[in-house]
DRENDRENTOR-64257 format. One line per 5 residues: number of its first residue (from 1); their letters; for each residue x, z, y of N, C-alpha, C, CB. Coordinates in Angstrom, 3 decimals, padded with zeros to 6 digits. Last residue first. Glycine has a CB too. Example, Ala and Ser with C-alpha at 12.3 -4.5 7.8 and 13.67 -1.06 7.14 Angstrom:
2
2> SA> 012.850:007.080:-002.250:013.670:007.140:-001.060:012.900:007.870:000.030:014.084:005.725:-000.598  013.190:007.800:-005.690:012.300:007.800:-004.500:013.200:007.800:-003.300:011.308:009.046:-004.473
***
This chain:
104
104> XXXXX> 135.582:132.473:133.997:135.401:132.482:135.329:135.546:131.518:136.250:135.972:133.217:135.688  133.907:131.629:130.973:135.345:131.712:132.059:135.005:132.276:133.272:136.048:130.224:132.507  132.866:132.840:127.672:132.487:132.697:129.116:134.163:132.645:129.920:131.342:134.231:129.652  131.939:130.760:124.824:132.689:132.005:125.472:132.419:132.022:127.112:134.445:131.885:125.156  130.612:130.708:121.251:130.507:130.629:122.999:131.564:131.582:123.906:128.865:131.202:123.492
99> XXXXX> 130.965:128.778:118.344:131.737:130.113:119.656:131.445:129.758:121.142:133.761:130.172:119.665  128.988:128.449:115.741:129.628:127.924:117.076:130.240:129.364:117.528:128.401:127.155:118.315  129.145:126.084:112.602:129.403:127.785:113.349:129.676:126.802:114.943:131.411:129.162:112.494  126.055:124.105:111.332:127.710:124.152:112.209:127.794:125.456:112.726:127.953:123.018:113.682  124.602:122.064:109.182:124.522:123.432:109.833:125.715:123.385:110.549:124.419:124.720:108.867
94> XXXXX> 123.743:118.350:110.553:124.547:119.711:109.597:124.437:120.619:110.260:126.094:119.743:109.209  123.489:116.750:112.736:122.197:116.392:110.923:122.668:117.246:109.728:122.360:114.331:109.994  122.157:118.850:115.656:123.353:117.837:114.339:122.568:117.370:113.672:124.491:118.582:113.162  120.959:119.940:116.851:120.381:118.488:116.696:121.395:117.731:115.974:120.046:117.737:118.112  120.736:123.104:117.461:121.470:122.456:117.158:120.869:121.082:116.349:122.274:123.282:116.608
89> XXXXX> 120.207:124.885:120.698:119.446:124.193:119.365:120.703:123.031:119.276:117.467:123.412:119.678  120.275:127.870:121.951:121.398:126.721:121.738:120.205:125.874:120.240:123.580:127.653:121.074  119.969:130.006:125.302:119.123:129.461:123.988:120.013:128.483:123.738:117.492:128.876:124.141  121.233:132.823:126.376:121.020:131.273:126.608:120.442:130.762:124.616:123.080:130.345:127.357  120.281:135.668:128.593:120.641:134.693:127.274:120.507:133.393:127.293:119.907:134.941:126.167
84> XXXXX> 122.399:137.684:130.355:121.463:136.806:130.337:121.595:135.834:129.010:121.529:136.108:131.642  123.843:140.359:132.961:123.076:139.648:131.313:122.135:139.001:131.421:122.483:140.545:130.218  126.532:141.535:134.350:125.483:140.121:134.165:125.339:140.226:132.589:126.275:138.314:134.729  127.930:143.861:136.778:127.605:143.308:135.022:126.828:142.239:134.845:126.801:144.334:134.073  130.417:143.030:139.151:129.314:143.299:138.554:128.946:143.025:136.951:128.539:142.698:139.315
79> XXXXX> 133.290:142.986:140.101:133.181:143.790:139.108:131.430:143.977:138.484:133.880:145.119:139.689  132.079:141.472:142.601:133.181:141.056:141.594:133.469:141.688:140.621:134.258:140.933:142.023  128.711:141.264:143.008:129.653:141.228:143.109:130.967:141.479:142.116:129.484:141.695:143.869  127.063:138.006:142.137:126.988:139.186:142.399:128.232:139.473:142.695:126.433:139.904:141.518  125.011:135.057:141.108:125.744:135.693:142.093:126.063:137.242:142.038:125.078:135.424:143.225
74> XXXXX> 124.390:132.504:138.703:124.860:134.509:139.081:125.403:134.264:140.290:126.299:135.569:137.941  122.744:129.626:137.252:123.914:130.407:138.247:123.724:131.787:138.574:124.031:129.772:139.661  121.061:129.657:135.763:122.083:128.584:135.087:123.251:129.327:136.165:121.652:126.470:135.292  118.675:131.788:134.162:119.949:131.576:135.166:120.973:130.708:135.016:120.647:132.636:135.298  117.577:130.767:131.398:116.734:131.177:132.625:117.552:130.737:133.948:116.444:132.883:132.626
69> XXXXX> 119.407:127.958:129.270:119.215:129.060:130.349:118.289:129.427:131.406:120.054:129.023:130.945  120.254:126.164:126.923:119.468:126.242:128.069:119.781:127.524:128.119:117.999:125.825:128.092  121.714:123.517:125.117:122.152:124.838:125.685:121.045:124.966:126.639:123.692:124.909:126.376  122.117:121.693:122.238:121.510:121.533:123.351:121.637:123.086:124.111:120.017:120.955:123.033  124.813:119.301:120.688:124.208:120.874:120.835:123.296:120.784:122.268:125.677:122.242:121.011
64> XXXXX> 123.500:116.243:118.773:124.733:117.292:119.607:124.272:119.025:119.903:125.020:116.516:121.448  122.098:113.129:119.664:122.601:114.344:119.057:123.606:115.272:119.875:123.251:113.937:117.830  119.996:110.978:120.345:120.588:112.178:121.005:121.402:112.839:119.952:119.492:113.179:121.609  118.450:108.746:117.624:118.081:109.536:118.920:119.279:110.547:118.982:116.487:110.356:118.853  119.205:105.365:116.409:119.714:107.113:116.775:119.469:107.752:117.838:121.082:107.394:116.848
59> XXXXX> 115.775:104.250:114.990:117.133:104.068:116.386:117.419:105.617:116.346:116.495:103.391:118.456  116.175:103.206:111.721:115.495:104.079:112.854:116.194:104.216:113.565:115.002:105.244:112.703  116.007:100.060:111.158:116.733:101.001:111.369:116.047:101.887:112.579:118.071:100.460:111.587  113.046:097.985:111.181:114.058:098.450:111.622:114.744:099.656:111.416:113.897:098.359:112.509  111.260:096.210:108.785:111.205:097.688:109.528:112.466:097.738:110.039:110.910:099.062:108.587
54> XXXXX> 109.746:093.278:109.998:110.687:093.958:109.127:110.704:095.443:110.030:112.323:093.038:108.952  105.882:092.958:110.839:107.532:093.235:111.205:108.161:093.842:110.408:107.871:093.965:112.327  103.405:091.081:110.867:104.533:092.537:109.723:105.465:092.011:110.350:104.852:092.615:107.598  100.214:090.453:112.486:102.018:090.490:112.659:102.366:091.716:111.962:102.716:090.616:114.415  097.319:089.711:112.669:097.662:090.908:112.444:099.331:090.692:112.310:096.832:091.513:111.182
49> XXXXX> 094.292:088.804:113.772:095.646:088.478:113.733:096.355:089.461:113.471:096.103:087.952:114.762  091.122:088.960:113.037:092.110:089.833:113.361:093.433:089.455:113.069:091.880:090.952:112.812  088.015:087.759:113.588:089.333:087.752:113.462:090.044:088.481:113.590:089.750:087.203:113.885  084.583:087.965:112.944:085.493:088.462:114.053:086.906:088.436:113.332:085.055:090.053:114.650  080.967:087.105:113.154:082.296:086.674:112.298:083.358:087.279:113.644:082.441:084.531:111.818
44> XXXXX> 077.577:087.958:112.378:078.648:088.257:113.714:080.067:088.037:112.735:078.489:090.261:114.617  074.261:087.424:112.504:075.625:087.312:111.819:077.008:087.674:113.003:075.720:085.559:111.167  070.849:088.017:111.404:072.063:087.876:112.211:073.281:087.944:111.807:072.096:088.618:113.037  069.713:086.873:109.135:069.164:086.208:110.491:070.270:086.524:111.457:067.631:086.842:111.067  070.093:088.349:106.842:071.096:087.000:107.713:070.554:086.907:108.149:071.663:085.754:107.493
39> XXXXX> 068.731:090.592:106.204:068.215:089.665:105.714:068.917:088.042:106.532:066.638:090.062:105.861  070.622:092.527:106.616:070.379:092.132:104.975:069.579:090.935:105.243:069.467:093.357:103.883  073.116:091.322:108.920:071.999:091.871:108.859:071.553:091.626:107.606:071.195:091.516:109.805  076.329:091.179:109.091:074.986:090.713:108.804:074.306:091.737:109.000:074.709:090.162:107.551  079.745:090.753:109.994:078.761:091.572:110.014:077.643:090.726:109.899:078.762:092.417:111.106
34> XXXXX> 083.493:090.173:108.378:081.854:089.519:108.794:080.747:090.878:108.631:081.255:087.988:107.400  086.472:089.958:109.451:085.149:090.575:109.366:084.041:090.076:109.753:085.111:091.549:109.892  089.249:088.569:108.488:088.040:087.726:108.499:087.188:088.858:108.571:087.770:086.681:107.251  092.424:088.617:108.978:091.563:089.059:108.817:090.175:089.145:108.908:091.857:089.439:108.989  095.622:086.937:108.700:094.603:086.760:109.052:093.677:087.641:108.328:094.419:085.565:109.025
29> XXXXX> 099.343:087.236:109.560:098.305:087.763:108.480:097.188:087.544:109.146:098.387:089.285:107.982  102.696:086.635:109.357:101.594:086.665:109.715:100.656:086.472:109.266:101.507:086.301:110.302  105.305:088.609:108.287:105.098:086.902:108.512:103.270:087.706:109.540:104.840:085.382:106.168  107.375:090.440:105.732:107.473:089.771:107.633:106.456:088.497:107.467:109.556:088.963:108.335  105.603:090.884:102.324:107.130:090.309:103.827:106.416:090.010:104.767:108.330:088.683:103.667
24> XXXXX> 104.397:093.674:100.928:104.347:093.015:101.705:105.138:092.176:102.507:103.963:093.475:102.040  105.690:095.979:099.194:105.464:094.260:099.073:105.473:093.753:099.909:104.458:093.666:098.627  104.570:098.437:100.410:105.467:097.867:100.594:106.017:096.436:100.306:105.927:098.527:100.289  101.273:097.600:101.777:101.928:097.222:100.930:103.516:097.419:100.784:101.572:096.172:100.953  100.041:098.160:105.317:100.592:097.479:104.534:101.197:097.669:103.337:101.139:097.099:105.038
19> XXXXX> 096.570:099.684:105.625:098.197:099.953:106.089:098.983:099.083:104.948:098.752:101.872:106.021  094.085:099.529:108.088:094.961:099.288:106.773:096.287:099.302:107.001:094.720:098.011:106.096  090.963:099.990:109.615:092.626:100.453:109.405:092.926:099.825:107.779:092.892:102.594:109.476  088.383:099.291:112.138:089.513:098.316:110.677:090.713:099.358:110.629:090.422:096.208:111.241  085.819:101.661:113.160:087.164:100.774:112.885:087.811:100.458:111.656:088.163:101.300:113.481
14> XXXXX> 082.504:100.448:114.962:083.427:100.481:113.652:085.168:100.353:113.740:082.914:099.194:112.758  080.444:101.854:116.587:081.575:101.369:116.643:082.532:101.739:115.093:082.126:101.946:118.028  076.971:101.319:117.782:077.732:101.742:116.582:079.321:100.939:116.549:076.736:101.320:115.169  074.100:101.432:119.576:075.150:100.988:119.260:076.070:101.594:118.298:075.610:100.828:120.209  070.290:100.968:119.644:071.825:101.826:119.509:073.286:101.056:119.537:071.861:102.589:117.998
9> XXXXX> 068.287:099.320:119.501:068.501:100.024:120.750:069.902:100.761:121.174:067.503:100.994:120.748  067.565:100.337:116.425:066.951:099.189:116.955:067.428:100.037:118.598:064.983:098.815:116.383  070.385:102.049:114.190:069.023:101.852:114.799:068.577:100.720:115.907:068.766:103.073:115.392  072.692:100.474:111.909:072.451:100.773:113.365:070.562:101.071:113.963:073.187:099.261:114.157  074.135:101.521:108.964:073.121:101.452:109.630:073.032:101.494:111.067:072.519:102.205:109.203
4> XXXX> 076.753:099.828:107.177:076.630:101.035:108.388:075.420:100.163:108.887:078.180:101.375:109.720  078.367:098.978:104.355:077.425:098.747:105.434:077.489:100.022:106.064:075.970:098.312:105.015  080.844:099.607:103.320:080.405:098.351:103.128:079.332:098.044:103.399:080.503:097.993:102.165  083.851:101.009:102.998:082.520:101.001:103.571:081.988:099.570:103.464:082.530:101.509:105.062
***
């Protein structure tokens, strides 16, 4: 973009995006926007400090098996039947067999 019309009374919000270069190294970066008017009478100069950070190792989130349940506890009596399902998401970084079993 390389002008945007404002009417006499209005306002108008511009945004800067850019996205770095892989090229680009770690350091620090200056960004110079200048706004005019065509005929310069007005001018508006605005900076943008901008910091590349090396990319970090993506941090290891959680793994493992995750187990949920409606009923986490039963009551009933000692020969009663119980059904209920439990949901299992697996957050390995592999497919895996599982065996669920129940104790008393």
């Amino acid at each position: 973009m390389t002008s945007v019309h404002v009417p006499a009374g209005e306002d108008k919000t511009l945004t800067f995006e850019t996205k770095a270069d892989k090229s680009i190294k770690p350091g620090r970066y200056r960004f110079r926007i200048v706004g005019e008017t065509h005929d310069g009478r007005f001018k508006l100069t605005e900076n943008i400090n901008i910091r590349v950070i090396e990319k970090k190792e993506e941090i290891e989130k959680d793994r493992g098996i995750k187990l949920t349940t409606s009923y986490p506890v039963f009551r009933g009596p000692v020969k009663g039947k119980f059904e209920f399902s439990v949901d299992m998401e697996n957050q390995l970084d592999k497919d895996a067999n599982f065996d669920l079993f129940a104790t008393e």
